[in-house]
C-alpha positions as CSV (number, residue, x, y, z in Angstrom):
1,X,4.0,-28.5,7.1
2,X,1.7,-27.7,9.8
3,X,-2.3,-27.4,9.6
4,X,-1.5,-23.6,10.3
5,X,0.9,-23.3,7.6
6,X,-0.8,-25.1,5.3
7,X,-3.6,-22.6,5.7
8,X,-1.8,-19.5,6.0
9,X,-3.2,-17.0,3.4
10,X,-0.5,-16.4,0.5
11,X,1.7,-13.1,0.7
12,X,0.9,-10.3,-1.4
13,X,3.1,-8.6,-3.8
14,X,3.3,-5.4,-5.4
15,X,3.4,-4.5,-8.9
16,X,7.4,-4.2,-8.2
17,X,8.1,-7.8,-7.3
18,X,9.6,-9.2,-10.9
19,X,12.1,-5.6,-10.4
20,X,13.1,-7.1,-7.6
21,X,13.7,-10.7,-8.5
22,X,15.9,-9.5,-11.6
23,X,17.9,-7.1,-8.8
24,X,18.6,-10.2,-6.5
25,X,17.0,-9.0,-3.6
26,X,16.7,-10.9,-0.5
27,X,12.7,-11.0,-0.3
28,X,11.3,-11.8,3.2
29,X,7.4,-11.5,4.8
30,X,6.2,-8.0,6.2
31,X,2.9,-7.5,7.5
32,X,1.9,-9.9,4.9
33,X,3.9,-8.9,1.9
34,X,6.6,-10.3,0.2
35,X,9.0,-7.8,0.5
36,X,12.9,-6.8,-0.4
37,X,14.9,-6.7,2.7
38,X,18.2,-5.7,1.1
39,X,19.5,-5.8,-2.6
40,X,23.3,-5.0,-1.7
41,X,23.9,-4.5,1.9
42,X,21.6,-2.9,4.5
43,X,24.9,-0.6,5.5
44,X,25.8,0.1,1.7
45,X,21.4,1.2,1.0
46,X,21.8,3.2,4.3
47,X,24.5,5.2,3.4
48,X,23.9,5.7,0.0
49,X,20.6,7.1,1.0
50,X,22.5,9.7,3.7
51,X,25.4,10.7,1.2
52,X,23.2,10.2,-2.3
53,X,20.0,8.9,-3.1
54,X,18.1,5.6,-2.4
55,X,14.8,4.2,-4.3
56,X,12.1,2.7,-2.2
57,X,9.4,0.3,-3.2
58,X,6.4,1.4,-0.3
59,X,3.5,0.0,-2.3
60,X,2.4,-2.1,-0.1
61,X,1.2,0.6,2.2
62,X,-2.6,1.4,2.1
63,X,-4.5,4.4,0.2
64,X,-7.8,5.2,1.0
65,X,-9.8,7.7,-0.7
66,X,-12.3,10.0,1.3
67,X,-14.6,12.3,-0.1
68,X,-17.9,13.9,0.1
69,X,-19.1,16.9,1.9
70,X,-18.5,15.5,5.2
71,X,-15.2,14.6,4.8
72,X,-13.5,16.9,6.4
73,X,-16.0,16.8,9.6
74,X,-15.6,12.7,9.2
75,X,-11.9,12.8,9.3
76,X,-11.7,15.7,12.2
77,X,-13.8,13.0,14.1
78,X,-11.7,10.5,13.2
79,X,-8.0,11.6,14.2
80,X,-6.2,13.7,17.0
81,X,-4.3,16.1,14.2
82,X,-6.5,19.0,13.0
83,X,-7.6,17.4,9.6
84,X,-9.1,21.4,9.1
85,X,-5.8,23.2,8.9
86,X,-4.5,21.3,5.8
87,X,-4.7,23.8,2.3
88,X,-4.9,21.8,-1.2
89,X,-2.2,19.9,-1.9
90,X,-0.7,20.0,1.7
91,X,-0.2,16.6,3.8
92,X,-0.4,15.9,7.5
93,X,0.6,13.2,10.1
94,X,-1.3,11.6,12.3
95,X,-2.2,8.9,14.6
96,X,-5.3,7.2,14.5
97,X,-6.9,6.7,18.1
98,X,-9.2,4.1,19.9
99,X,-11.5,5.9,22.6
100,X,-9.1,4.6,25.2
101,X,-6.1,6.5,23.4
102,X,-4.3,3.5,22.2
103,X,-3.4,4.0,18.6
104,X,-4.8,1.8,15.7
105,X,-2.5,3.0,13.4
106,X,-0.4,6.0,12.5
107,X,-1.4,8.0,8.7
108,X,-0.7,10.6,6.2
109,X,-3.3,12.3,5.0
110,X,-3.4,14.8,2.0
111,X,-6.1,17.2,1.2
112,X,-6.0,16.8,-2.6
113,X,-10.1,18.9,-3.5
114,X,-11.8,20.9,-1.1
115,X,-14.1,17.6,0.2
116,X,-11.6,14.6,-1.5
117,X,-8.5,13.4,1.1
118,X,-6.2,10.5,0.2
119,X,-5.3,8.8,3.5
120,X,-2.2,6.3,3.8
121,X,-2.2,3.8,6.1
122,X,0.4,0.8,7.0
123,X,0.5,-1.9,4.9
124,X,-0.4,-4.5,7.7
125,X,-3.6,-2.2,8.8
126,X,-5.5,-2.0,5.5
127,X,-8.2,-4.0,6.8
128,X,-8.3,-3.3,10.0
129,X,-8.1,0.6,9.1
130,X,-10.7,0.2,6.4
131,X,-13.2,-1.6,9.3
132,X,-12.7,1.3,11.5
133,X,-13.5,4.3,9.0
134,X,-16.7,2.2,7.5
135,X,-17.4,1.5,11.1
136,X,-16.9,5.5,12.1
137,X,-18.6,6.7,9.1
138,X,-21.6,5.9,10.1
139,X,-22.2,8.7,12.4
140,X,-21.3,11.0,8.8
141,X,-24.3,11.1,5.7
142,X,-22.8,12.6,2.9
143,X,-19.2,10.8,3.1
144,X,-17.5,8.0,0.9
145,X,-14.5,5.9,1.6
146,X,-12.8,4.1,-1.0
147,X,-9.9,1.3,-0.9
148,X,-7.2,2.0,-3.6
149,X,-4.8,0.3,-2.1
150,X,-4.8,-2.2,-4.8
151,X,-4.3,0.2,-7.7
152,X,-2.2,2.4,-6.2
153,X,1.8,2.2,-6.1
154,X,4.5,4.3,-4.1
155,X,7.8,4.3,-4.8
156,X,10.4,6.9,-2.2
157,X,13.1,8.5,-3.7
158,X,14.9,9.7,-1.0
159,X,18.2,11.5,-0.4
160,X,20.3,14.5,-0.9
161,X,20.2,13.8,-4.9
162,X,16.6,13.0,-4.9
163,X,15.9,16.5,-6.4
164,X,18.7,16.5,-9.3
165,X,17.6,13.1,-9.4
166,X,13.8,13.7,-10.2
167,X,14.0,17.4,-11.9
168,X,14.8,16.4,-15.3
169,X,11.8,13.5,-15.6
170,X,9.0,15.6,-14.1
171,X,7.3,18.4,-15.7
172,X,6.8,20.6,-12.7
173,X,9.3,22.7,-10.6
174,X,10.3,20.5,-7.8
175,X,11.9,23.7,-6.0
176,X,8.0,24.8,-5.4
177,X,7.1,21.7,-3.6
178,X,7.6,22.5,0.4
179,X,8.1,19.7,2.7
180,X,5.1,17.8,3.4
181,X,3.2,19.5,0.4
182,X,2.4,17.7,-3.2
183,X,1.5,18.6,-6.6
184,X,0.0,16.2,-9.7
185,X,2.2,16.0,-11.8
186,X,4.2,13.5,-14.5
187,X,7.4,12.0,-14.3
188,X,8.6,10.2,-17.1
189,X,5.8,10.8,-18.8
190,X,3.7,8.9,-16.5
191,X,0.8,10.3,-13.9
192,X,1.8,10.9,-10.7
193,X,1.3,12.3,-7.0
194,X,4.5,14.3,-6.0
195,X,5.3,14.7,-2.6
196,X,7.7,16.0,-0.5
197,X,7.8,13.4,1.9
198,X,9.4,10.8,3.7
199,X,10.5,8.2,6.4
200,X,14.1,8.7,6.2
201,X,15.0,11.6,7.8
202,X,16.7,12.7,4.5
203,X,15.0,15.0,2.1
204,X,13.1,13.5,-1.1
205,X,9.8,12.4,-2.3
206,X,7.2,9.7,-2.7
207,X,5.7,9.1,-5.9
208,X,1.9,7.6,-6.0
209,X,1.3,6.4,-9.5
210,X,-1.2,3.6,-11.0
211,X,-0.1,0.3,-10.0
212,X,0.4,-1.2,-13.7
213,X,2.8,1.8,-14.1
214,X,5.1,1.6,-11.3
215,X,7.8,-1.6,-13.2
216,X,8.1,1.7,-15.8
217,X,8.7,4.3,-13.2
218,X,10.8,2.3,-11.2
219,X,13.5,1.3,-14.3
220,X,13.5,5.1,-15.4
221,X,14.2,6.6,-12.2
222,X,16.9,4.3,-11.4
223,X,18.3,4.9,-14.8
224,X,18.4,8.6,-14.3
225,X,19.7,8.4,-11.3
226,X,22.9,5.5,-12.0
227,X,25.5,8.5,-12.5
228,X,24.6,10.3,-9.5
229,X,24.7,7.4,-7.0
230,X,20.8,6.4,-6.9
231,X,20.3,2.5,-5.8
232,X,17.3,0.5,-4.9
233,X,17.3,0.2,-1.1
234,X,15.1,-2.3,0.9
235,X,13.2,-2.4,4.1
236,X,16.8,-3.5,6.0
237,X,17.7,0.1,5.4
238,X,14.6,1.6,5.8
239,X,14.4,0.7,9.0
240,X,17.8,1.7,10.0
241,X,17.3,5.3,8.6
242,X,14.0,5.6,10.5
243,X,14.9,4.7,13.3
244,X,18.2,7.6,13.5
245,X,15.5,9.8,12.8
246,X,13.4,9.1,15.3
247,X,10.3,7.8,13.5
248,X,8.0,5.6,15.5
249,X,6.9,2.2,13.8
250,X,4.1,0.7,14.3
251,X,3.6,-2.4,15.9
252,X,6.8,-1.1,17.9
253,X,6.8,2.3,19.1
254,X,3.0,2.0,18.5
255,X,0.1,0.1,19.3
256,X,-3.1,-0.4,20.7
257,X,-1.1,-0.1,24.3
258,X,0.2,3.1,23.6
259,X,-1.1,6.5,23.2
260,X,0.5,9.3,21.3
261,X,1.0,11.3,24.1
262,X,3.4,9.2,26.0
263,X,5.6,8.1,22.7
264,X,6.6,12.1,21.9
265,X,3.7,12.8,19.8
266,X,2.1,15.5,21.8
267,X,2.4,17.9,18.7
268,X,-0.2,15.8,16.4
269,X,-3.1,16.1,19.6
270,X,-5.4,18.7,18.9
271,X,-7.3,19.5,22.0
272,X,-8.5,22.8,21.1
273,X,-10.3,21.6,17.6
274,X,-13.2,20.1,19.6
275,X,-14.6,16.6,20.0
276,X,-12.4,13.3,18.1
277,X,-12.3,10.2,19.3
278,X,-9.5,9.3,22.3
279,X,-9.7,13.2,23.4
280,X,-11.4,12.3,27.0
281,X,-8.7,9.5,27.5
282,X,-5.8,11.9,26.0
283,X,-6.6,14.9,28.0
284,X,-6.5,12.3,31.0
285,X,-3.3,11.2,29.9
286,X,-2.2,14.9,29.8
287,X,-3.6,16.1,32.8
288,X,-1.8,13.3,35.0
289,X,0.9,13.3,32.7
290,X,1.9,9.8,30.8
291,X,3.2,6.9,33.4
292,X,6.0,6.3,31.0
293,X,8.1,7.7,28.0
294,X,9.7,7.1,24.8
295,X,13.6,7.7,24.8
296,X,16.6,7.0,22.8
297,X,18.8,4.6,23.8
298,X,22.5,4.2,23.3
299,X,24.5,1.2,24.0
300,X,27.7,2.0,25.8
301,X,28.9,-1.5,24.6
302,X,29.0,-3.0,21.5
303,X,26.2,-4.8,21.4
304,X,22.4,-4.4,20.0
305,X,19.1,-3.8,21.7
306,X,16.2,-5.4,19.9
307,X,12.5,-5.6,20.9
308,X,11.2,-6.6,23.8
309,X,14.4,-6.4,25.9
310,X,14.0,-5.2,29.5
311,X,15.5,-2.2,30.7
312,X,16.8,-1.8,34.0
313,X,17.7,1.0,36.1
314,X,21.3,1.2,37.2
315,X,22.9,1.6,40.3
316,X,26.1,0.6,39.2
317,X,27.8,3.9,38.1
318,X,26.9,1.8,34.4
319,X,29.5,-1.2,35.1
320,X,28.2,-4.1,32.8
321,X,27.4,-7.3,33.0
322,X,26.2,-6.6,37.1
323,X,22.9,-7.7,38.0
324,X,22.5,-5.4,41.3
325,X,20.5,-5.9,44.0
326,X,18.1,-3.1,43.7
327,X,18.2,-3.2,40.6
328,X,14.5,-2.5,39.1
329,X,12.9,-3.3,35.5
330,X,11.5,0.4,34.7
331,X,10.6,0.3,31.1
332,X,11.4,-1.9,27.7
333,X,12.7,-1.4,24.5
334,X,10.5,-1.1,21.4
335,X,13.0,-1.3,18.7
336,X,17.4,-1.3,17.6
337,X,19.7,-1.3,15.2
338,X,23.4,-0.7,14.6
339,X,23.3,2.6,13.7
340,X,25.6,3.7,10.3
341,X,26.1,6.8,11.0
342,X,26.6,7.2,14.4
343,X,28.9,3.7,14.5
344,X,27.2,2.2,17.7
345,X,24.0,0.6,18.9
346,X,21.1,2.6,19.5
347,X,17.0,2.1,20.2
348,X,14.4,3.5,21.2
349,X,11.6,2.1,24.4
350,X,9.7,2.9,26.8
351,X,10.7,4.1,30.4
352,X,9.0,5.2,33.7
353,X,8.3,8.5,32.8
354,X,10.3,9.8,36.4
355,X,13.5,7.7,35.4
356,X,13.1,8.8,31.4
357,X,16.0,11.3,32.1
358,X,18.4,12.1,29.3
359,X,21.8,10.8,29.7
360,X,20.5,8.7,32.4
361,X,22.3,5.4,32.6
362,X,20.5,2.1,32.3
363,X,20.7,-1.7,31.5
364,X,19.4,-3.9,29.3
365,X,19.3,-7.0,29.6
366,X,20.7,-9.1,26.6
367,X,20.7,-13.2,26.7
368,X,22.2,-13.3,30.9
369,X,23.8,-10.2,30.8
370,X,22.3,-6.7,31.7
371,X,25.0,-3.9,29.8
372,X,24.8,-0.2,30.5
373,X,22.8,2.2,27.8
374,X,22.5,5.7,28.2
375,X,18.9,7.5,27.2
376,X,19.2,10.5,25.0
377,X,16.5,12.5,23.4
378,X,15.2,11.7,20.0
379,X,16.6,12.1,17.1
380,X,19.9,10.3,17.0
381,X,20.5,12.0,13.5
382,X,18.8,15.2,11.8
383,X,19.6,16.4,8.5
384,X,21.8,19.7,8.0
385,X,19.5,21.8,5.8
């Protein structure tokens, strides 16, 4: 064991982890946490998810509470999305910006009171997150920020049988719940913050309950939801659903290098609402339009893109394994998968924005080859509704 190791700080892990153990899950480090990967198969927990109903254990993302009457001002301040649009009980995506643009982190935030938010952040950006609000809250009196991540558990029931799933354990009408809305509300006799969300790309809901409740939520729900197909699905599967959908990551799609602007996220930059921070370097961004793009990718042969690949631009009519001459690296990819439901290799990365063309062909470069991709526009799978 190296000095390093032997001083590497302890993974955390949530209030789920003995559920897990007794489920045989293959546990592995994410952003810290000791997390399950996969309980089955990563293809089985995807496809149950698309055809029936997969349970999540998220609680090792971060909730911060926000409150006061400069809340709303703080948080409008604070993020590109217009924070000021958002009714009681409604949520909202955003991304969390540097004054350069770069994104710290991408959120949820719920308006819950008239002046008290719950924002969730990524599990591996609680501190740093929690720095940068006590750090921007300065400029804001009458505003308090408070860390429940460690109280707080989040468990994603997600799926086309979420709903007949949930119904008969929660005591309020799940059909009046829009997407990206919530409502308090028990389920299984037991507190909760129902919301129709997700990262999936299927329809469902995540659950936000005290942490010392969530073993008891967690065995309920998947008891209820046994005859109807419901099993606990890992991060393996996660991944692969969010990325058919088209859902940036962070520390892939996103980071302190990228702005919103350039990976599709144009629609959660509020120009119009006034001042925030990054809206100088955004409307820069905008007004000389981004250098580069995020696209889809789509191998043409059967192998898998991962992060950090190069992608080239062909000239080779998409022949594989050719190294042309003029040959050019114009971009790289961010993140891939085998895809389930589309039975092939896809990704998503960043191109030149003049060569991000859609069924443009390319090559990446895997090990010493370079085999042709196609870029398509994002999603690679959308729901029927």
């Amino acid at each position: 064991m190296t000095a390093e190791h032997a001083a590497a700080a302890p993974l955390k892990r949530t209030p789920l982890y003995e559920q897990h153990q007794a489920l045989g899950a293959r546990m592995v480090e994410f952003g810290g946490w000791e997390m399950p990967l996969q309980y089955s198969s990563i293809l089985e927990e995807h496809r149950a998810v698309r055809t029936r109903a997969g349970l999540f254990d998220v609680s090792h993302m971060g909730e911060f509470q926000v409150e006061g009457p400069e809340a709303l001002p703080f948080l409008q301040y604070l993020v590109p999305n217009d924070v000021g649009r958002l009714a009681i009980n409604q949520a909202l995506y955003t991304t969390l910006c540097l004054p350069t643009g770069g994104v710290i982190d991408d959120l949820l935030i719920y308006r819950l009171e008239a002046e008290r938010y719950m924002v969730v952040v990524n599990a591996a950006n609680i501190t740093k997150d929690l720095a940068w609000f006590q750090e921007q809250a300065q400029r804001f009196g009458a505003v308090q920020i408070i860390d429940r991540s460690q109280e707080t558990a989040l468990l994603a029931l997600q799926g086309p049988e979420a709903q007949a799933i949930l119904q008969p354990l929660a005591a309020v009408d799940l059909a009046t719940i829009r997407y990206y809305r919530c409502q308090p509300g028990s389920v299984a006799g037991l507190a909760c913050l129902i919301s129709r969300t997700g990262y999936t790309g299927e329809d469902g809901f995540e659950l936000y309950c005290e942490a010392a409740q969530a073993p008891l939520l967690w065995e309920r729900l998947l008891a209820a939801g046994k005859e109807r197909g419901l099993v606990p699905a890992g991060l393996g599967a996660r991944d692969t659903l969010r990325l058919e959908a088209g859902y940036c990551l962070y520390g892939h799609e996103l980071t302190e290098q990228t702005n919103p602007l350039e990976a599709g996220l144009a629609w959660t930059v509020k120009f119009e609402k006034g001042d925030f921070i990054g809206r100088e370097a955004l409307l820069r961004v905008r007004e000389q339009g981004p250098g580069r793009k995020l696209m889809g990718l789509e191998m043409v042969e059967r192998r898998v893109p991962r992060g950090g690949y190069t992608i080239y631009d062909s000239d080779t009519g998409g022949e594989s394994g050719s190294s042309g001459a003029n040959q050019r690296a114009i971009g790289v990819v961010t993140s891939g998968a085998p895809s389930p439901t589309l039975n092939k290799s896809i990704g998503m990365g960043y191109v030149e924005a003049a060569r991000a063309i859609p069924e443009h062909l390319v090559q990446i470069e895997i090990g010493d080859r370079r085999l042709a991709a196609r870029l398509v526009t994002l999603p690679f799978y959308k729901r029927r509704k």
